[in-house]
N, C-alpha and C positions, 0 to 999 in steps of 0.2 A: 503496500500500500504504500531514488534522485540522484543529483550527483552534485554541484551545476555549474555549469557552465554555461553562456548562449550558444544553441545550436546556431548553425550558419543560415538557418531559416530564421531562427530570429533576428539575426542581425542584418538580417538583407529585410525585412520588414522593417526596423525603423530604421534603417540607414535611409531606403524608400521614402518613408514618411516624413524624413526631418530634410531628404533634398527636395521636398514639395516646398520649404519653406525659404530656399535659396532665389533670389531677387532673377539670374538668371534663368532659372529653370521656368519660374514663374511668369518673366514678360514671351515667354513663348509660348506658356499655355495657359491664358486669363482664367480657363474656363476651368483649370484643374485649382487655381488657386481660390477662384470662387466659392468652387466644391468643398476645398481643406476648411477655409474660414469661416463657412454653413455647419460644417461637422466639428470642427471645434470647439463651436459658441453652444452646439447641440448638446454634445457629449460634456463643458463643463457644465452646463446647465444641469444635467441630469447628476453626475454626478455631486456638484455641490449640495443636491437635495436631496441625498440618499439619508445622509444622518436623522436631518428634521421628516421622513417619512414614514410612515406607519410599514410594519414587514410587507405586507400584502401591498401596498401601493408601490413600492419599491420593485417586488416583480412581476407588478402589473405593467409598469412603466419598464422596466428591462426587457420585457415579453414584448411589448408592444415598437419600441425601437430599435430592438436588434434586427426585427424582422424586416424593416424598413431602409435598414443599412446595406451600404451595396462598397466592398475594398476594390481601388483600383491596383488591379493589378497588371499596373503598366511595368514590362522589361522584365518582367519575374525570373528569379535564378531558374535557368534550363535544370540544374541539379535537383531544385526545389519540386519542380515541375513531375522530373520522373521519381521520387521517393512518394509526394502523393499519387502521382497513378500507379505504383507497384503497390500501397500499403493497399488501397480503394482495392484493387484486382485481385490480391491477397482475401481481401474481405468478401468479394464476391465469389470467390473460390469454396473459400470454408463456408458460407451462407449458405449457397448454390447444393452441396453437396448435404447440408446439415437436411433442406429442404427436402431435398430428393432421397434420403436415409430414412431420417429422423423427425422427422416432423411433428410438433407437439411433445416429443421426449424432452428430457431433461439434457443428454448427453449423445454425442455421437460417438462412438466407438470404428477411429477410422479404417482400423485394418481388418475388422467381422466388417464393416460397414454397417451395424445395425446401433437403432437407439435403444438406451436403457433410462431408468427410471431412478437415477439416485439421490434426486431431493423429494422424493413423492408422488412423483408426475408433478410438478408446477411448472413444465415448461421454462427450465432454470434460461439454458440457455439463448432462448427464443424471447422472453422476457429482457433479462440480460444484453439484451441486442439488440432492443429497440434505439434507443437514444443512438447510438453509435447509425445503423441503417437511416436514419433520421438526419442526422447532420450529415454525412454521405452524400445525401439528396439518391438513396438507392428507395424513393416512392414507392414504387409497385411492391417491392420485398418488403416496404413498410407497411402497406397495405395489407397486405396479405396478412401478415402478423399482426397486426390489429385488429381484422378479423379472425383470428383464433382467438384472440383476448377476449373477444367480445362475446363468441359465442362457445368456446371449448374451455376458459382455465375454471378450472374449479376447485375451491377449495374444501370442498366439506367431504373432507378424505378423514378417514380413519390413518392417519399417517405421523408418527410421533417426529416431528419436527424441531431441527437444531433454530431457536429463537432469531439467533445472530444470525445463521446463512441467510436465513428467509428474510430476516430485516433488509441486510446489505443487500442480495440481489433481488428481489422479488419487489420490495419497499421501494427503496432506490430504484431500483429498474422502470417499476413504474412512474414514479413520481418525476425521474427523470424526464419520460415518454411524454407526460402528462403537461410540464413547464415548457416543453420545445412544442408540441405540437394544438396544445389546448382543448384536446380531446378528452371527453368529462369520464369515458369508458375507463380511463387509467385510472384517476383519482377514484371512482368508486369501487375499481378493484383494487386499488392501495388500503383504501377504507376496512373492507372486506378481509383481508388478511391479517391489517394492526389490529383489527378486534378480536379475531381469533388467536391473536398472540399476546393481545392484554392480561390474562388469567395467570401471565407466567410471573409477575409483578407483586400477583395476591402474595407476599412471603413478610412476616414477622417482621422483617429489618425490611422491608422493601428492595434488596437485592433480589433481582430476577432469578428464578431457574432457568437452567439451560436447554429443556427439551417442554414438548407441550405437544397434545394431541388437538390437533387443527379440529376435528369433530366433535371431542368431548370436554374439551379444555382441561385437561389431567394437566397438572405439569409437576415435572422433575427434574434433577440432575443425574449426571451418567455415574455408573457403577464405580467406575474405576478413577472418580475426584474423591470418591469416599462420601457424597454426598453435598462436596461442597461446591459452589457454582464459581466460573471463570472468570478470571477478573477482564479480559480481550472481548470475553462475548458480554460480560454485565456492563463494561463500560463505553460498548461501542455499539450503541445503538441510539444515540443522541441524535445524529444529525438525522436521518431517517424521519425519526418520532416526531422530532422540533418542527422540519418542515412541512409533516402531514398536519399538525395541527395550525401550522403559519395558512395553511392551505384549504382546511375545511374549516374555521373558524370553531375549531373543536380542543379545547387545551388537555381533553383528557389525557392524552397521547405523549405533551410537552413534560406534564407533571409527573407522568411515570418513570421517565428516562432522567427531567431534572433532580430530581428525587434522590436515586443514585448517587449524582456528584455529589449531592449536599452532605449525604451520609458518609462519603469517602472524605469529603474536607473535614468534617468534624475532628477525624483521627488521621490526619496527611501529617504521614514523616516526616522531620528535615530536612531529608536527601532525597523526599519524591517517589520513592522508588518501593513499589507494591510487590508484595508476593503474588502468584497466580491464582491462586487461589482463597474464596471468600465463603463463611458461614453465611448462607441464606437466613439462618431463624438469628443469629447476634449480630450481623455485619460487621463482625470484624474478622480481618485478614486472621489465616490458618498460617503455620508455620510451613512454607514450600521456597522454592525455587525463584527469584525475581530474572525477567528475561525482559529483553527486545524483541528475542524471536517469538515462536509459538507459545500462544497462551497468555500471552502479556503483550504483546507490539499495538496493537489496535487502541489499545486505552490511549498511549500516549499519545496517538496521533491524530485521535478524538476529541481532548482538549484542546490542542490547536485550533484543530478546524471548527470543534464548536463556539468559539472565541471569534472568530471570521465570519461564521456562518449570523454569530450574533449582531456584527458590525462592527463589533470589536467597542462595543457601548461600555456603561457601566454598571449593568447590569450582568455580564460576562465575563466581568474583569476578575471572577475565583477561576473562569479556568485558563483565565493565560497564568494568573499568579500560581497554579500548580504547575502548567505547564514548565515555568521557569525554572521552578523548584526540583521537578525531576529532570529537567537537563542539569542541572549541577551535579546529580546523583549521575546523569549516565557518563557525566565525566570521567569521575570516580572510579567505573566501571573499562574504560577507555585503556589497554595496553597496545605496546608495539612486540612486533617479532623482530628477530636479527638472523641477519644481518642485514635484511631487506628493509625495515621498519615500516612493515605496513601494521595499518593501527586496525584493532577490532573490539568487538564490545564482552565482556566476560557476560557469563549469567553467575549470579551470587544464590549461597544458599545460608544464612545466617551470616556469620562474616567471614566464612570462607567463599574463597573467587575458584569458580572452572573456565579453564582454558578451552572454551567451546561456543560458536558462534551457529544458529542454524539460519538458510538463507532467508528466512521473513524476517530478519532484523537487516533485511539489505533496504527498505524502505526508511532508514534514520537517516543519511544525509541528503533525502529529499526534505524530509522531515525539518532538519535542521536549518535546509537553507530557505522553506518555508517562513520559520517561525522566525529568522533572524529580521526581517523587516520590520520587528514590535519592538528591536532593541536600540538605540544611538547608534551612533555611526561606527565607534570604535568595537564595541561589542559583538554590533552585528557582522564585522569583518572578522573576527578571531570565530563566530559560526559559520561563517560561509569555509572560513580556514579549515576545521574540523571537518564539516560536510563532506567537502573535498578528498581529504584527507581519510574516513572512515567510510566503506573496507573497499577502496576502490583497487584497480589495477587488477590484477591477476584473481585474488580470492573473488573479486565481483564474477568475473567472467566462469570462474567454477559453480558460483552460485546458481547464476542462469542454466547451465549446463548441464547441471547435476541437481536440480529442483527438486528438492523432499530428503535432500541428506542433509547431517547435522559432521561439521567438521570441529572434533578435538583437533584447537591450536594449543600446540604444546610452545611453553611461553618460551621467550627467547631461542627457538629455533625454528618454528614453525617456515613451511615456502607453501606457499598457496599451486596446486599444479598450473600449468601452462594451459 
């Protein structure tokens, strides 16, 4: 769920846009600099009225102007040019086939070529895909999938469901579909399934359980937490929640999910930094394993964004000031190997440190170079440093490579393979 650097796509867009603003360029084309000074006065306008807007006027007003916006793309890097039509062709490829397999499945299985059903039947994938077929401008394959939504996804499945997947792709999926397209079919099957996941909430300390039967509303945790729920799936279903209820003027949704944070600030460490595991009936952290990777990644990177997603107001301002709080701690946590000295993240289990990284902690120095824009100047430059810096080079490219293994780095010798 980075690295960063500007890609040379981004830097050939506002190199683009800042030579609209050169006296030359401009007496040769009045009509482009007409255009720039229309969308400039537009876009600050809009922006400088984000803060003073109500949530919902804000993405009525983003919905309403984006769609309106039209990029010149005069001289465009030829390079740029073929990376979007191979990723597009890519996309049409795996659609194409998902289509003609899988249809309505959760999952294609590309070497049987057959679909299987591993989130329940909800149509993960197909779901999943919409927002992306959508900005594409791939219509027809959106169509087509909107009519499955509309008349095939069903939820009142006898199907014990993981709270988190379902939130993140199913929630998201739609609501996503729902903001770009304005199509009310989304929103009322986003509805539709947060209410079937509401019951997971019902727990003593208001910590969510991890699983919930979408028909009967049972809910529980899996066998093997010991009973106790996740601290990755209890703390990251925030943004989800927050914007279904910014969206149907419904707070029940908001106050489930805010609910959570409030309970974790009450007893937030020093250092930030959560064990993965949490008592549903006392809310308080069980004595386990703290990570980046599995089990624990998603929280942190939840604060962030629910801080952003807030406006970054003051009324959000507990989850950047956690957020802060455990970047200090994932400092802490921060070794190099040798002789190479690439930097990676320990997971801790009381106050001993393991030399082991698993690839879902390769999402921290996006993370990191996100959240440095909330700090000064100097500060934000020593996160962008670290960003950079953590676990890039060679262990990254394992990472991707080898997706689902957990690498002991044995400290000061570790070499990440080639």
């Amino acid at each position: 769920m980075g690295k960063k650097s500007l890609s040379s796509s981004s830097q050939s867009w506002w190199w683009r846009g800042w030579r609209y603003l050169h006296p030359q360029h401009n007496l040769r084309s009045p009509q482009l600099l007409t255009l720039f000074i229309i969308s400039f006065v537009a876009l600050t306008w809009l922006l400088s009225g984000l803060e003073s807007l109500s949530v919902e006027h804000q993405l009525e007003n983003v919905k309403k102007n984006i769609r309106s916006w039209s990029i010149v793309e005069e001289e465009d890097d030829p390079l740029n040019v073929e990376r979007r039509r191979a990723v597009k062709e890519a996309m049409i490829h795996a659609w194409t086939c998902y289509e003609m397999y899988a249809w309505g499945r959760d999952e294609l299985q590309p070497q049987t070529r057959d679909g299987v059903d591993s989130f329940g039947g909800l149509g993960a994938t197909l779901v999943d895909s919409l927002d992306t077929l959508y900005i594409m401008g791939l219509d027809e394959q959106f169509q087509r999938a909107r009519e499955w939504v509309a008349k095939s996804l069903n939820f009142n499945k006898n199907y014990e469901a993981s709270v988190f997947e379902t939130t993140i792709r199913v929630i998201g999926g739609l609501l996503s579909a729902y903001d770009l397209s304005d199509d009310k079919v989304f929103l009322e099957k986003a509805r539709d399934i947060a209410d079937r996941l509401l019951p997971a909430w019902n727990t003593p300390s208001g910590i969510p359980y991890n699983i919930i039967n979408l028909r009967y509303g049972d809910a529980r945790n899996p066998r093997w937490t010991g009973g106790k729920s996740i601290l990755a799936d209890a703390g990251s279903e925030q943004l989800e929640f927050i914007a279904l209820s910014q969206r149907t003027n419904d707070p029940k949704y908001q106050q489930k999910v805010e609910y959570v944070i409030e309970e974790l600030h009450k007893t937030f460490p020093a250092d930030g930094l959560l064990p993965i595991y949490i008592d549903p009936h006392t809310g308080i952290t069980s004595y386990s394993k703290i990570s980046f990777g599995a089990m624990g990644d998603s929280f942190y990177e939840y604060l962030l964004k629910a801080w952003i997603q807030g406006n970054k107001t003051e009324s959000v301002t507990h989850y950047r000031e956690m957020w802060e709080t455990s970047m200090k701690g994932l400092k802490s946590l921060i070794r190099k190997t040798t002789p190479s000295s690439y930097a990676y993240i320990c997971e801790k289990t009381g106050s001993s440190l393991s030399d082991k990284m698993d690839e879902l902690a390769c999402f921290a120095p996006g993370m990191l170079a996100l959240g440095s824009t909330g700090y000064g100047p100097d500060e934000a430059e020593k996160f962008l440093s670290l960003a950079e810096e953590v676990p890039w080079r060679k262990y990254l490219r394992s990472c991707f490579a080898r997706a689902g293994s957990v690498y002991p780095l044995m400290y000061g010798s570790f070499e990440a393979p080639d």
